[in-house]
N, C-alpha and C positions, 0 to 999 in steps of 0.2 A: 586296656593297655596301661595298666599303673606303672608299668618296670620299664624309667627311663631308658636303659639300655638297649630293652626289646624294641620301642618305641625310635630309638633315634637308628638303630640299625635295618628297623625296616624303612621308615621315611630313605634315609638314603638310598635302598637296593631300589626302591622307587623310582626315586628320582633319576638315579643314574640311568634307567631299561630304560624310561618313557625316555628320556635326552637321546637313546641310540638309539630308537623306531621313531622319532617326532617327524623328523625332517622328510622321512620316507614316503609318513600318510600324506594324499595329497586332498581328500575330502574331508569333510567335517565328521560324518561316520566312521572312517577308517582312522582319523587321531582319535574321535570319542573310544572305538575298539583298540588301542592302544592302551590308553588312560584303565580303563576298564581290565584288561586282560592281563596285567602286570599287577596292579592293586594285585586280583585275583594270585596268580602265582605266585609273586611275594610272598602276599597273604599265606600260602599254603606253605610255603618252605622256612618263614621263619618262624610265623603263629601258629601252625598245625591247625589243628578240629578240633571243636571243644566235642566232647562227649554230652548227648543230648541226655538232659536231665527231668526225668518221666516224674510225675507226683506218686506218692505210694496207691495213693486207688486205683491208675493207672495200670501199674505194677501187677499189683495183686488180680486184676479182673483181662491181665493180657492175653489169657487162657479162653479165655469166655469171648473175646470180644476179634481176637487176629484172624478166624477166617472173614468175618465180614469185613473189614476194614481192607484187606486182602482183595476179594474179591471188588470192592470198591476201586480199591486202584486201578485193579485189570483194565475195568469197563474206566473207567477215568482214561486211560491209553487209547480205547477206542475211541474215543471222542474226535480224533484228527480223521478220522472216517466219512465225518460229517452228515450221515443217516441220522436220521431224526430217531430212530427206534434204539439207537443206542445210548442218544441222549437221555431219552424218556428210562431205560433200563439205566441209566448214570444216577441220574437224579432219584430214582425209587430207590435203588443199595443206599445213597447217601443218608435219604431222610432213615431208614434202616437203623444203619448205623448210629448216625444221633442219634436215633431212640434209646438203641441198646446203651451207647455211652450214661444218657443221663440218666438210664436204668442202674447201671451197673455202680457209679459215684452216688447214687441215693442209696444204694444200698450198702456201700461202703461206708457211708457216715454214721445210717442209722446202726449198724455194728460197733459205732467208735461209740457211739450215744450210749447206746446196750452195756457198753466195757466200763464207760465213767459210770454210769447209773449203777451199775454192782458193785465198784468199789465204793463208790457214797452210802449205797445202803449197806453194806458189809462191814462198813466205817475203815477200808483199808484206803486210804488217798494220800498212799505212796508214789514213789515214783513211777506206775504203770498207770496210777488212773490221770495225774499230769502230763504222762508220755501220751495218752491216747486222749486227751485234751488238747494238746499245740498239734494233732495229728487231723484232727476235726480242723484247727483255724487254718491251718496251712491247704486241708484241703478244699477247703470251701473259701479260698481264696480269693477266686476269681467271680465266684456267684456275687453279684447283683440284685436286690430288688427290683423287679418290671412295675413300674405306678403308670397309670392310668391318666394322660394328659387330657385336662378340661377346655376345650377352644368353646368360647365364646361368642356369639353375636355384638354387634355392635351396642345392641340396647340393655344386654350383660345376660341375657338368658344363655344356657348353655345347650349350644348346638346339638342336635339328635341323631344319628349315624354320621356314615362316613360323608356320606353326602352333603348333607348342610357344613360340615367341617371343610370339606374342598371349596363348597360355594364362600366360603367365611377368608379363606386363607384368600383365595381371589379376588375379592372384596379388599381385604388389605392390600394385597401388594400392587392392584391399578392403583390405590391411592397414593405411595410411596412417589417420592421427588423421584424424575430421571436426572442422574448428574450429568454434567456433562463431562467429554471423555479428558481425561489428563494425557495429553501426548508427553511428557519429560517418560511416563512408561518404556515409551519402545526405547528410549536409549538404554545404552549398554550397559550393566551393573558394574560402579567402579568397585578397586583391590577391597576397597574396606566394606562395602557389602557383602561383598564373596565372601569374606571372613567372617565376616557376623554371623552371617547366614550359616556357613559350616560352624561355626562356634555353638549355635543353638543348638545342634540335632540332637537327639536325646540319647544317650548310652543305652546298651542290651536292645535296642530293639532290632527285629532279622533285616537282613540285607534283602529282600525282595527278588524278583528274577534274577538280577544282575548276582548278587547274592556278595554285595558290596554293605559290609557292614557300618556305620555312623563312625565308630573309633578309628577306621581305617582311613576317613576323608580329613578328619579332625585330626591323626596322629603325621599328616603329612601334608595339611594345608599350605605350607609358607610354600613347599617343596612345588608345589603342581598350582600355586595359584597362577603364574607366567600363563603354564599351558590352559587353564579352564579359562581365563581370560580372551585368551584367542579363540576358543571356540565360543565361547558368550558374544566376543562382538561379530560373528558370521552373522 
């Protein structure tokens, strides 16, 4: 929400729904589903839906990849069934699926790799073999190195399966001080925590079930901190 104007006219359409349902909730649930339900609609009437933005390997292999994934959802639906033989069939599509995906992105880079490597040896590294260069970093984005964490023994030898590793962590943490408990916790967070706290959340990341995104608590904190106040001190 960069665009003050979007910004200050959803705060307000905010503010004003949750002021005309506040008085009505008489539980703590039923104002939290207030607070919640109005973000939500606002949300939708003045911000619309961003359009989900797929990576190009993505893109390219959705051919190859949309019955299983598909089919993954299905049985993902089944799961409220609560038959164990559904679960078992949920979880075998999923792992499935992963497979194919990170079949299908290895093979899409090793292509981009293929495209630079001709243009190098051909000595064309124009704009196509630099397009298909930022098209490798952007997509291998998210890839990580997995390293191999070393736990140790106390006398510095390094532990041998997983097992001496559990027995090692165990080992540490009976040695660790117990604190004792801080009661100021259970009191209730004053205005200026509430705010910090919404102040930190971090932009772009998804709204989760609620499906209540960070910009939306952040673009209308002053508006709604009255109300999350009252339900913090329940």
């Amino acid at each position: 929400m960069k665009d003050e104007k979007i910004c200050s006219r959803f705060s307000e359409k905010v503010s004003e729904r949750v002021a005309s349902k506040w008085q009505s909730a008489t539980s703590t649930a039923e104002k939290w589903e207030v607070i919640r339900d109005w973000l939500k609609d606002v949300g939708e009437s003045v911000l619309g839906w961003e359009t989900t933005r797929q990576p190009d390997w993505f893109k390219e292999s959705i051919s190859v990849l949309k019955d299983g994934i598909n089919k993954r959802n299905m049985l993902f639906g089944r799961l409220r069934s609560g038959k164990v033989s559904d679960h078992q069939r949920y979880v075998a599509q999923r792992r499935i699926v992963a497979g194919a995906v990170k079949k299908a992105k290895n093979e899409w880079l090793h292509k981009k790799a293929e495209e630079v490597e001709r243009g190098l040896l051909s000595g064309h590294t124009g704009g196509g073999c630099w397009r298909s260069m930022k098209e490798i970093q952007k997509g291998s984005a998210r890839m990580r190195l997995v390293m191999n964490r070393v736990v140790r023994k106390s006398s510095g030898e390094v532990c041998v399966g997983r097992g001496e590793q559990l027995c090692r962590w165990n080992e540490h943490f009976s040695k660790m001080p117990n604190h004792p408990v801080d009661e100021s916790l259970d009191a209730s967070p004053s205005d200026d925590e509430v705010l910090e706290a919404l102040a930190k959340l971090k932009n772009g990341k998804a709204g989760g079930k609620n499906e209540l995104l960070p910009e939306m608590w952040k673009c209308c904190n002053a508006e709604l901190l009255e109300y999350l106040m009252e339900l913090f001190s329940k």
